[in-house]
N, C-alpha and C positions, 0 to 999 in steps of 0.2 A: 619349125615348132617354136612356137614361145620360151624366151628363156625364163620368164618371172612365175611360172610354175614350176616348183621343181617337187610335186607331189602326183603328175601324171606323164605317162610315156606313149610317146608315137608309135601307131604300129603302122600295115603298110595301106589298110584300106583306107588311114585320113583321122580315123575316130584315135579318141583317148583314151587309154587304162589309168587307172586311178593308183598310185602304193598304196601298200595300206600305211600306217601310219610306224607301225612296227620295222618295215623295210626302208621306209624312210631314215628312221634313226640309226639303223644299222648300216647304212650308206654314207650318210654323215660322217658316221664314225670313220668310216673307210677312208672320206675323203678327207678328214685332218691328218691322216698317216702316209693318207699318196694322193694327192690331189691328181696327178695324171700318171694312172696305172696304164701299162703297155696291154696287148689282147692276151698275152700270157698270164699277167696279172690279174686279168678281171677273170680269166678262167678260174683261177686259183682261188680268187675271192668266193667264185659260186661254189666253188668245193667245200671251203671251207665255211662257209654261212650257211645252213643247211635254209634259214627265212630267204633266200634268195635265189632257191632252187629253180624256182618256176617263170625264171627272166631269162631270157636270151641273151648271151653275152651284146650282141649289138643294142638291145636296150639299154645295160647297162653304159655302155659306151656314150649312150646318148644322153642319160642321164649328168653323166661325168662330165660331160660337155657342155650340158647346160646348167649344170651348177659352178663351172669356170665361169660362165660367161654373167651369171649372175655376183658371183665375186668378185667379177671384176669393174660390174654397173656398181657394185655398191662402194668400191677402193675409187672410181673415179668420180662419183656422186659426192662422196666424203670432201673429195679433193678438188672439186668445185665449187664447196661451196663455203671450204678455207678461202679459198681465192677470191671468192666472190664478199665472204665477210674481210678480206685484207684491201682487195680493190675500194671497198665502199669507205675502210679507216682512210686509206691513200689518198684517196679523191677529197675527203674532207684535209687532210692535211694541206694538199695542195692547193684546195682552195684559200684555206687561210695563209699560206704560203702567196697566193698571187694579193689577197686584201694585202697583205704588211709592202708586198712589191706597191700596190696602189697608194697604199700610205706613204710608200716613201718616194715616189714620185713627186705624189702630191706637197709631200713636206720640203722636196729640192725646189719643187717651181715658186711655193709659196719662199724660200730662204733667196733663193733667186731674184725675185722680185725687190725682196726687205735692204738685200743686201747693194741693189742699183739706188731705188730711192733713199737708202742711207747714206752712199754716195754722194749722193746730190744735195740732198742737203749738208751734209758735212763740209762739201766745197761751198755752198750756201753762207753757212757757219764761222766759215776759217775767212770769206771777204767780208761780214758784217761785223766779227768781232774779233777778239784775241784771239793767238794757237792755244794760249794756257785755259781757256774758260771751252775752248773746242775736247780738248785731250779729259779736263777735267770732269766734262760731262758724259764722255766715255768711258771713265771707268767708275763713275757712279752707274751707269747702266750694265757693267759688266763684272759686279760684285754681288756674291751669289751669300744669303746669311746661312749658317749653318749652325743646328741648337747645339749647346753646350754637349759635349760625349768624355765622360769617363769610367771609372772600372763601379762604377752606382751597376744597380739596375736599370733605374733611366738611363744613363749612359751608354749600356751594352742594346737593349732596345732602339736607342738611336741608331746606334750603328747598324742594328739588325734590321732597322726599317730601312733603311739607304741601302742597304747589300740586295734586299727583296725587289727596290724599285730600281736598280743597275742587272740584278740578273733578269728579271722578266724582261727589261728592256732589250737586252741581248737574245733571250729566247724568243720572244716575241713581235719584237721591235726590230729600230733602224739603228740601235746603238752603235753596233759592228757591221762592218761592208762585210757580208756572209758571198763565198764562191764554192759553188760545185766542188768537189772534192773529187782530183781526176782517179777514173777510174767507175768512181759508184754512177750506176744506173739506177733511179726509182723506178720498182716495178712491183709484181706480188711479189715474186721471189727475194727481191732484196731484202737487207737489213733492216731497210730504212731510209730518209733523204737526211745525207750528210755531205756537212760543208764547213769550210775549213773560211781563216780570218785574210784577211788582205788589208795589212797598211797600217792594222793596230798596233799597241805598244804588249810584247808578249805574245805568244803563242794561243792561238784559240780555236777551237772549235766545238761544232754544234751536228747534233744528231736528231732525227725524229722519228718515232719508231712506234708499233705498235707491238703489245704482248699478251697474251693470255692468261694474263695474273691480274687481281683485283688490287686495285693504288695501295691498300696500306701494306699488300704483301711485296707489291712493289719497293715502296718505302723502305720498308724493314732490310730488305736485301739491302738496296745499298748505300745503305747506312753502315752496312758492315762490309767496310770496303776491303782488308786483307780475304775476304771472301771472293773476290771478283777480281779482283787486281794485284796481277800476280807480283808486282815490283811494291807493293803497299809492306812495308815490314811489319807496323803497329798503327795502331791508334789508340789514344789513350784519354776518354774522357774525364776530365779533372773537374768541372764542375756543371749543375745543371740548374739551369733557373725556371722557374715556368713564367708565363706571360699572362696579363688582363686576358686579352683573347682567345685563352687556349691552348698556343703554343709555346714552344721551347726554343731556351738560348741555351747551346753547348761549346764551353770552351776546350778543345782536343787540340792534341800536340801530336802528331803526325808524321812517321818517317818513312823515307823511301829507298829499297837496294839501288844504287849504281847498276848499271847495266854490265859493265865493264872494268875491269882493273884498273884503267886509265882514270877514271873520275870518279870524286868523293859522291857517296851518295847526300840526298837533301832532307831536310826536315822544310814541316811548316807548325805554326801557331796559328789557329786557326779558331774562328768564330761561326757557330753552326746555327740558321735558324730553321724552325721546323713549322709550319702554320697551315691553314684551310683558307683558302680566300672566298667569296663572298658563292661562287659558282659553284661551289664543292672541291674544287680542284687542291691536291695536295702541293705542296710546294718545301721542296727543302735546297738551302741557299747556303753559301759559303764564302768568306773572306780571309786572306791575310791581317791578322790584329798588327797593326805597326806604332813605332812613339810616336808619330806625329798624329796618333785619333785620341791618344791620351788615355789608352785602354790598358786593360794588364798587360804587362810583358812578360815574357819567357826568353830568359838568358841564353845566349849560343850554348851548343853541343859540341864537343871535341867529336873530330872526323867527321861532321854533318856540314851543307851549307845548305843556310835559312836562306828558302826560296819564298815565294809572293805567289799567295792563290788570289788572282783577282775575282771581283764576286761572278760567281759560278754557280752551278746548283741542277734541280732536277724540280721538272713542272709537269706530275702525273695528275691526269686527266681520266674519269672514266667513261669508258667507251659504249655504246650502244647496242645491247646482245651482248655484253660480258666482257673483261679487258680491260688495260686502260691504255691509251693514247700519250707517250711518254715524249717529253723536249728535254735533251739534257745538253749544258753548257760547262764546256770546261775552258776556262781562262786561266794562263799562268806566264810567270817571270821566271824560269828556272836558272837565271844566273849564269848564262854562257861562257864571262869572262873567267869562269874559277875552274874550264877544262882545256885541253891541248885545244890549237890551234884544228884540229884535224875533227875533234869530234864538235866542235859548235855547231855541226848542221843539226846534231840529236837534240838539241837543248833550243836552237830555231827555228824549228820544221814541227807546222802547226801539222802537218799531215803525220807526221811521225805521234804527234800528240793525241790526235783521232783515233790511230791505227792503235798505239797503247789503252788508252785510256777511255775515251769517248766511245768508240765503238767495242769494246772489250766489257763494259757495264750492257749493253745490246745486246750481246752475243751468250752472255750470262745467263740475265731476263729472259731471253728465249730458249735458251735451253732447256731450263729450270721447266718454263712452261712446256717446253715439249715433251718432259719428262713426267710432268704431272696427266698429260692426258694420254698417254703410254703403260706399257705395262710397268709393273713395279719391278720387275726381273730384266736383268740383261745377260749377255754371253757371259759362262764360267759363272752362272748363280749366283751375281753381284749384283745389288741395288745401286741406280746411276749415281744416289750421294756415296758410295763407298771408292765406287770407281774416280769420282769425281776430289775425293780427298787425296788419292790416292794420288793424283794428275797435281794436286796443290803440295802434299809431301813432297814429290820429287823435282816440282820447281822452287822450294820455298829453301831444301837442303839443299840447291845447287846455286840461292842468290846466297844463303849462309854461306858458305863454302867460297865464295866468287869476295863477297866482301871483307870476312874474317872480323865480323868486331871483336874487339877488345871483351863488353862487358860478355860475350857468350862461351869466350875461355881462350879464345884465339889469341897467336902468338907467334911473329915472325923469326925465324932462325936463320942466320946469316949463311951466303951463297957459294960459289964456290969460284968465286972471282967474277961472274959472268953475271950479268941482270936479266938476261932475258925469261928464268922461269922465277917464282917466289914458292918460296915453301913456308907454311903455317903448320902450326902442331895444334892441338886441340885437346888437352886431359881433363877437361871439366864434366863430373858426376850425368851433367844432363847430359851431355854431349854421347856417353857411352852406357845411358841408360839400357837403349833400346836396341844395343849392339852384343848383350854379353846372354848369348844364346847359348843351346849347349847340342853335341851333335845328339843324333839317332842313336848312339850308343853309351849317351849318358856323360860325354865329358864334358870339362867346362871349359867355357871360352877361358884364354888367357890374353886376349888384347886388349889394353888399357891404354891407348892413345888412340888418336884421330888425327892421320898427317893431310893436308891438303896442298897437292902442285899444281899452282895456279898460271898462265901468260894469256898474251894479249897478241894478236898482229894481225896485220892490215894486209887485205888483197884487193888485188886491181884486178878490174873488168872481167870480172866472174858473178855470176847470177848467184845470190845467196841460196834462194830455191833450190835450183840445179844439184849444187855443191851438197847441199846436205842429205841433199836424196842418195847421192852416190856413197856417202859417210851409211848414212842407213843401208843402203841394201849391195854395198860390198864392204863389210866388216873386215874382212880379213887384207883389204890393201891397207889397213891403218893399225889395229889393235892386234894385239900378242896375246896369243892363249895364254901364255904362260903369266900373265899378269893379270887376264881376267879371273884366273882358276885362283890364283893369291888370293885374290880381294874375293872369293866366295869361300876358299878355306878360312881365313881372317874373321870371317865375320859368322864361320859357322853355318855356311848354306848346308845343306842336305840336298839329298836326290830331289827334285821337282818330281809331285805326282801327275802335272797336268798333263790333261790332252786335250785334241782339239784338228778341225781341218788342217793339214797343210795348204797356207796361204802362199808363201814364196820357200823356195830356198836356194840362199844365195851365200855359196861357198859355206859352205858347215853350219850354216844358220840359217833355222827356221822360226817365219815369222807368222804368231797368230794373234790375229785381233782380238782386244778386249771391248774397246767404247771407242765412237768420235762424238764428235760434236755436232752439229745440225747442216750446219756449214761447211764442215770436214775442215775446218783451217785447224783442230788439233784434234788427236786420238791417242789413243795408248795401247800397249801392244805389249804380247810376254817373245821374248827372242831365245828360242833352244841353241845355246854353242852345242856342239858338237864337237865330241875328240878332243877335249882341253886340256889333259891329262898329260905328265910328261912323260909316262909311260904306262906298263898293263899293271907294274909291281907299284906304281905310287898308287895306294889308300887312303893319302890327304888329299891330291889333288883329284877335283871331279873327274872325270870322263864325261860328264853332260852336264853342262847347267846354263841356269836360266836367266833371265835380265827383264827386270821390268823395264818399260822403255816407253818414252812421251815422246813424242811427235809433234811441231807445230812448224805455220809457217811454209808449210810446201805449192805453196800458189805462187809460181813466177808473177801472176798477171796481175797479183795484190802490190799497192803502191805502198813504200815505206815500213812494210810486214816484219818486225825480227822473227827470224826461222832459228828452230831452240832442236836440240837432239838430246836427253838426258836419260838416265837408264842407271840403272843399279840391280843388283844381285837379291835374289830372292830367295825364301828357305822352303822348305816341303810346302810349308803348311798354309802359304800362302795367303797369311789373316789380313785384314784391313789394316791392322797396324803393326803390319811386320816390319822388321827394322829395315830402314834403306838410306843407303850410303850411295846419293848420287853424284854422278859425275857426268860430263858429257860434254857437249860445243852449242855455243849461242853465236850468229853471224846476225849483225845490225848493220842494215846499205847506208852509208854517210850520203848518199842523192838518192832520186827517187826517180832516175832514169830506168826504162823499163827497156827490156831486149826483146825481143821478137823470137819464139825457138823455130828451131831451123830444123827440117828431117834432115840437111844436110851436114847436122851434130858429128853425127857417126851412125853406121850401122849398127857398131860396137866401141861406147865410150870408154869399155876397160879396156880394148885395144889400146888406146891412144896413152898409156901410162908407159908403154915400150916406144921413145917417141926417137924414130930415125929419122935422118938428113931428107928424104922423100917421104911425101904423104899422096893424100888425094890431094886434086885443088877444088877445094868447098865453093862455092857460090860466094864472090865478093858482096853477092846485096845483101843476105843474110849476114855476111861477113861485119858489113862497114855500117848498119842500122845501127850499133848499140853504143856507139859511143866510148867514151872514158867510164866505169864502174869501180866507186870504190864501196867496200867494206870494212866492218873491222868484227873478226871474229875472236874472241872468247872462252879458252881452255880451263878446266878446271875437272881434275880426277882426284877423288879421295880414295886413301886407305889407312885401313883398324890396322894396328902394329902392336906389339909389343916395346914398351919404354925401353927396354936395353938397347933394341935396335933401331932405336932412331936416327941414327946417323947412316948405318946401310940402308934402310928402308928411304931417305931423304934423295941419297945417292941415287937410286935405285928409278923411284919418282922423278927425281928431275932428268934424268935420260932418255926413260919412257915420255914424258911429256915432250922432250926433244925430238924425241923420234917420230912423233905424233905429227909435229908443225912439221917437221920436213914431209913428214907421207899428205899432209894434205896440201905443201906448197906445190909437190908435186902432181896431185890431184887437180889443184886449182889450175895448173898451168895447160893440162890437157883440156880441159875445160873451157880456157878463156876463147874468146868469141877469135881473141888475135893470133892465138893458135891455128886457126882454121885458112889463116890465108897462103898463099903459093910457097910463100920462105918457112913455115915450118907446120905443115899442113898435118892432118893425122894420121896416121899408117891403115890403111885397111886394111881385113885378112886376105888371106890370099886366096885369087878366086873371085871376091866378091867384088859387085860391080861400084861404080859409083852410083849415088841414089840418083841421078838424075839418069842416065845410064836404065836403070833398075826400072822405074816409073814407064820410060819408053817400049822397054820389055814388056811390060804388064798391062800395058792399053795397046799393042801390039797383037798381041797373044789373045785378048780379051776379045778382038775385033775378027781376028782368023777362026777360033773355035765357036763363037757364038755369033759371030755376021750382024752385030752390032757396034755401035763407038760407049764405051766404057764413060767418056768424059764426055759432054754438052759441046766442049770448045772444039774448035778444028786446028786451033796453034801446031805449027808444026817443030815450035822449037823446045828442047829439051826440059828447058828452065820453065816454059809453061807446062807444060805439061805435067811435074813435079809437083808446080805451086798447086794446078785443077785437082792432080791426086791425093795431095796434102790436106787438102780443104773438103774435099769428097763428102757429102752427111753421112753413107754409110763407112762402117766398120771394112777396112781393105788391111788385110795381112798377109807377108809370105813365110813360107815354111821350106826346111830342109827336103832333100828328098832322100830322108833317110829313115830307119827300121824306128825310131823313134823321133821325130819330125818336131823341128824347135822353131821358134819363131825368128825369124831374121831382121821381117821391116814391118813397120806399120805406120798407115798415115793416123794424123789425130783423130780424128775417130775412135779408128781400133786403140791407141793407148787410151784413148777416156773410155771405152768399154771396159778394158779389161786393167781398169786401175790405175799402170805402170809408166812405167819410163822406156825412152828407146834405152838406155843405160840398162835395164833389169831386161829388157825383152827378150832377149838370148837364156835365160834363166826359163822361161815359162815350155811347155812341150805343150802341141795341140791335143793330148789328149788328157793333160790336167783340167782346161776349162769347159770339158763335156763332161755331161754326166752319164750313169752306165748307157742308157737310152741313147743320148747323141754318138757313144763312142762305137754302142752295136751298129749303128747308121753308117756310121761315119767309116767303121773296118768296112760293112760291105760293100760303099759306095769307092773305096780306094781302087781298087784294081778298078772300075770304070774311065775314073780319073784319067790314070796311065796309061789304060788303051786306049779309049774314046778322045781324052784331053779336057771333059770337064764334064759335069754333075752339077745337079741341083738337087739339094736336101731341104724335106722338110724344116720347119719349122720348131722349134722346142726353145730349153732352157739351159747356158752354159754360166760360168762361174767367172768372175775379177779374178782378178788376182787378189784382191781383199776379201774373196768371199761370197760378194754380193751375187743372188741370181739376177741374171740377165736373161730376159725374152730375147727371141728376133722370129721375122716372119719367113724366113728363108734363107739357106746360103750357096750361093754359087762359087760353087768351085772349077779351078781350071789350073791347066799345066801353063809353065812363063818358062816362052823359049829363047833362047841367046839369038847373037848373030846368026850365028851358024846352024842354027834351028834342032840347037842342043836343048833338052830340059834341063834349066838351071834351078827351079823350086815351084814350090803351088802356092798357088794364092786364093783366099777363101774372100770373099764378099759377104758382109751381115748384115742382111737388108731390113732395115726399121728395126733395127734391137732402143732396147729402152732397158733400165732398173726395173725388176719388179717389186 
């Protein structure tokens, strides 16, 4: 039967019945409440619709079926013909992408050429005449006139017309030797084609992007850069001029957080021009003003250093069917000599410049769009700008917090002989505005200070990704209840009313999604502590509470990416502008060496924090691919206090933060790639096999119950076999074989279906990611399982670990037996799952 009617039903002679129009609508309605009712369901439905009495449950059936199949022509039609509008931007890109390659061939052979017969005669030159009349006629040809420029209007025009013909040159041009930027692929899916500088003076890179926003709204965004740029502190325009042509010169002064403890952050002085070129094309351009243009100055800043924006900008273009077609160019001097030796790769590293800044204004833009042609609502009754402020409060109090200026009330207090945490105080009016809350039973806050303990330390050969994942989703090997509950009694939290799925829960903490991003490179999430309380008789301290919590950064396979974890304490009523005092850890890679994850990690990476004289022995190749890794990660926790106790509270702070760097040194060590080899390998449970071990078992087993090969290859050695199952497209998981059956192993697949990490995998039970549907399937097909040795189930719909549904077309399940032809666990197959 046709699916593109969904107004008549098949009966069994061939011919059609028509709905009436009335049972149509009442289906409809059925089907936004249960898109696929089970035969018990659709019973019930006919019960209870009395317009629907006179349908056969299997019409109904068929109906439901082909109103799926029609929802999901029109979700893939949709998304065809995004792709087909992003292919068509793409292809124009790259084509003017290969003209500027043609240009600039054509301009090497033609400089090639100029440059042999300049030779020639120059040695011509040098036997006819003098070397003084040879030299002097070259640098009459290599003296370039330049109009007068000073702080006039003419003068600032000049300069703004040179910065217009140096940034198009870069965006459009051979200015800059532009290189692939490793890592990005152009394609529909990407960002963009981004590429980073080779061989200039400064840091540079260049982005091109397409978005579904119209260039002035383009514009307007980022123009407002603390809007988009989470390290942007201010901008502050001090004057504007308009131009003959239409556009604007803006002088702004510009400052930037420091990433880190270790280095001052940067300002710049800066010259902004705004203009329409002859095409339509918008154009907004930027330089560093310096004394030698002869232009205004702006005096240095105490704790700032004045860095150099070479001319840079944004070249919005609109696009055809709606959009526009974006190039943006970022060039900078950020002054490496004025931080440690250790961190100049951050202030070097044009990719680290893209990954900040160039690609972060991308990533914006399309959001923004993707939010405009969405719905206006998101999870928890939030509009994406509220959630999205929300994602900016709690990174913008964590660069406050991280740098302590002076003018914002900040205030260092001496240490306690030792340097390695800093403590800052905070008692300034703003500062404790939005902290002086009162409980659910009317009393008033009494904290009137703002402590922050801040450090800084460097880790070797740990994947920042990795690392933070594990900080996220086992809270309890680093943080102290007893100090989160402070910092919620402190600042006056109340009971949280929220609810919501349980997405993970990992040791006394549940976490549920609130937003990501499009990309997924950040999200935000509320985290229920559990049991915080130090006993049943404390009244101050929670028993439950909650934590707003940012997310970024958790893509191993992004180059140069900082991965941020920040989170702070929230009150009942959970408004948009509820107070939040965050804290949290930022890890920045000083290289941009990438590792390779290994299923031969661990089964169990919280295993590996009890780390004895014997382990397994891991796979050297995975072992020895990664190289030397360094990072440098970034501590910073606040707390509301009371003035009297600033000195125990100080005390208090700096321990907790010590205790913190030790829990994660030791976190990072179980982790590092060099852990994994023969001399101090990771302990596995007991029992459990090795994965390589493991894999054999399960294409083993796969090939006795089902009398086919699991894998394509025929390898017979361990280590292939591993890599084939590692690599597998479909979803391969194994489970306990126990009354409540938990996940043990999965190849990549199964963790990109179901969200997670092999770190969390041990957290998840296979009957969280069924729904009640899969899980009635899924109990009666179990006892087949363990007698028979394996089952094939329908088709349906399970859960991430984040929530998301997931289709698949089928799962094959089967018993995985030992040497000994023991049952060690089951292993499920998800064959063709996708996002729905």
């Amino acid at each position: 039967m046709s699916c593109k009617d969904g107004s008549k039903i098949g009966m069994d002679n061939g011919k059609y019945v028509r709905y009436t129009p009335e049972q149509v609508e009442a289906l409809e309605r059925l089907y936004h409440d249960c898109p696929k009712p089970s035969s018990i369901r659709r019973q019930q439905l006919i019960r209870e619709c009395p317009i629907l009495s006179n349908i056969e449950p299997k019409q109904i059936k068929v109906w439901f079926q082909n109103r799926r199949c029609r929802e999901k022509q029109r979700k893939e039609s949709s998304r065809l013909q995004g792709v087909n509008r992003k292919l068509t931007a793409m292809n124009k890109l790259l084509m003017e992408e290969n003209d500027r390659l043609q240009k600039q061939v054509s301009q090497l052979v033609y400089e090639n050429g100029y440059f042999r017969q300049h030779t020639q005669n120059t040695t011509q030159a040098t036997k006819d005449t003098s070397c003084e009349s040879a030299v002097t006629s070259g640098q009459h040809n290599l003296t370039t006139q330049h109009p007068p420029r000073d702080a006039s209007p003419a003068g600032l025009l000049s300069i703004a017309e040179e910065t217009l013909a140096e940034f198009l040159s870069k965006a459009t041009g051979t200015a800059v030797e532009w290189v692939q930027m490793p890592g990005m692929k152009p394609g529909p899916d990407s960002i963009g084609i981004v590429a980073i500088s080779h061989g200039c003076a400064g840091v540079a890179a260049r982005a091109c992007g397409l978005v579904g926003l119209e260039p002035t709204r383009v514009a307007e965004i980022l123009k407002d850069r603390p809007l988009w740029f989470r390290d942007c502190r201010a901008v502050d325009v001090l004057n504007v001029l308009p131009t003959a042509n239409g556009g604007t010169i803006e002088l702004l002064y510009m400052q930037l957080y420091a990433p880190t403890t270790l280095a001052p952050a940067r300002d710049f002085w800066l010259l902004r021009y705004t203009s329409v070129l002859e095409d339509g094309s918008l154009v907004i351009c930027e330089r560093s003003l310096k004394n030698t243009q002869n232009g205004p100055s702006m005096p240095p800043v105490q704790h700032f250093v004045r860095a150099e924006m070479l001319p840079s900008g944004y070249l919005v273009r609109p696009c055809e069917g709606g959009g526009s077609i974006i190039h943006i160019v970022d060039h900078m001097d950020l002054e490496p000599w004025s931080v440690p030796e250790v961190l100049r790769p951050l202030y070097e590293s044009s990719t680290v410049l893209a990954q900040k800044t160039t690609m972060a204004a991308l990533r914006h833009l399309r959001q923004i769009s993707h939010e405009v042609s969405q719905s206006n609502v998101t999870g928890w009754g939030r509009r994406p700008a509220a959630l999205r402020a929300l994602s900016q409060r709690l990174s913008r109090g964590f660069n406050e917090a991280l740098n302590g200026f002076t003018d914002e009330g900040w205030t260092t207090i001496g240490n306690d002989g030792v340097d390695d945490v800093t403590i800052l105080v905070n008692s300034s009016p703003d500062k404790l505005m939005g902290l002086n809350l009162s409980f659910a039973n009317g009393f008033p806050s009494v904290s009137n200070a703002v402590l922050c303990a801040k450090a800084s330390m460097l880790l070797q050969n740990v994947p920042p990704a990795i690392l933070l994942r594990f900080l996220r989703e086992h809270r309890s090997e680093w943080a102290d209840n007893n100090m989160d509950a402070y910092t919620a009694a402190a600042i006056k939290v109340g009971p949280c009313s929220l609810s919501g799925s349980r997405v993970g829960n990992y040791g006394g903490q549940v976490i549920l999604p609130l937003a990501h991003t499009i990309e997924h490179e950040e999200f935000l999430e509320v985290i229920k502590l559990e049991g915080v309380a130090h006993s049943p008789e404390d009244t101050i301290m929670p028993r439950e509470m909650f934590l707003l919590q940012l997310c970024s950064g958790m893509d191993e396979n992004a180059v140069g990416t900082c991965a941020e974890l920040i989170s702070a304490p929230i009150d009942a009523s959970f408004a948009d502008d509820a107070p939040l005092l965050p804290s949290g850890f930022r890890i920045i890679p000083l290289e941009s060496g990438k590792e390779a994850s290994s299923p031969n990690r661990t089964l169990d990476l919280a295993s590996a924090l009890d780390v004895g004289p014997s382990g397994n022995r891991a796979s050297n190749e995975y072992a020895g691919n990664s190289g030397c890794m360094r990072s440098v990660m970034t501590i910073a926790f606040e707390f509301a206090f009371e003035s009297h106790m600033q000195e125990h509270v100080a005390s208090m702070a700096r321990q907790y933060v010590r205790s913190i760097i030790s829990s994660v040194q030791r976190v990072a060590l179980a982790l590092s790639p060099s852990h994994l080899s023969s001399h101090a390998g990771l302990r596995t449970p007991l029992g459990t096999p090795e994965a390589q071990t493991l894999a054999h078992w399960i294409c083993n087993s796969y090939r006795c119950y089902l009398g086919v090969e699991l894998l394509k290859s025929n390898n017979e050695g361990n280590e292939s076999v591993l890599k084939s199952l590692w690599h597998h497209s479909d979803a391969i998981l194994c489970c306990t074989l126990k009354a409540l059956p938990v996940f043990t192993f999965s190849n990549q697949a199964g963790l990109d279906m179901l969200e997670t990490t092999l770190v969390a995998l041990q957290d998840i039970t296979l009957e969280k990611i069924f729904d009640d549907h899969g899980r009635k399937i899924l109990f009666s097909e179990f006892p087949q399982i363990i007698q028979q040795g394996f089952a094939c189930l329908q088709g349906g719909i399970c859960l991430s670990s984040m929530g998301r549904p997931v289709s698949y077309e089928r799962v094959v399940a089967w018993k995985v037996l030992n040497e000994e032809e023991n049952a060690h666990c089951i292993c499920f197959m998800f064959v063709n799952w996708s996002f729905v």
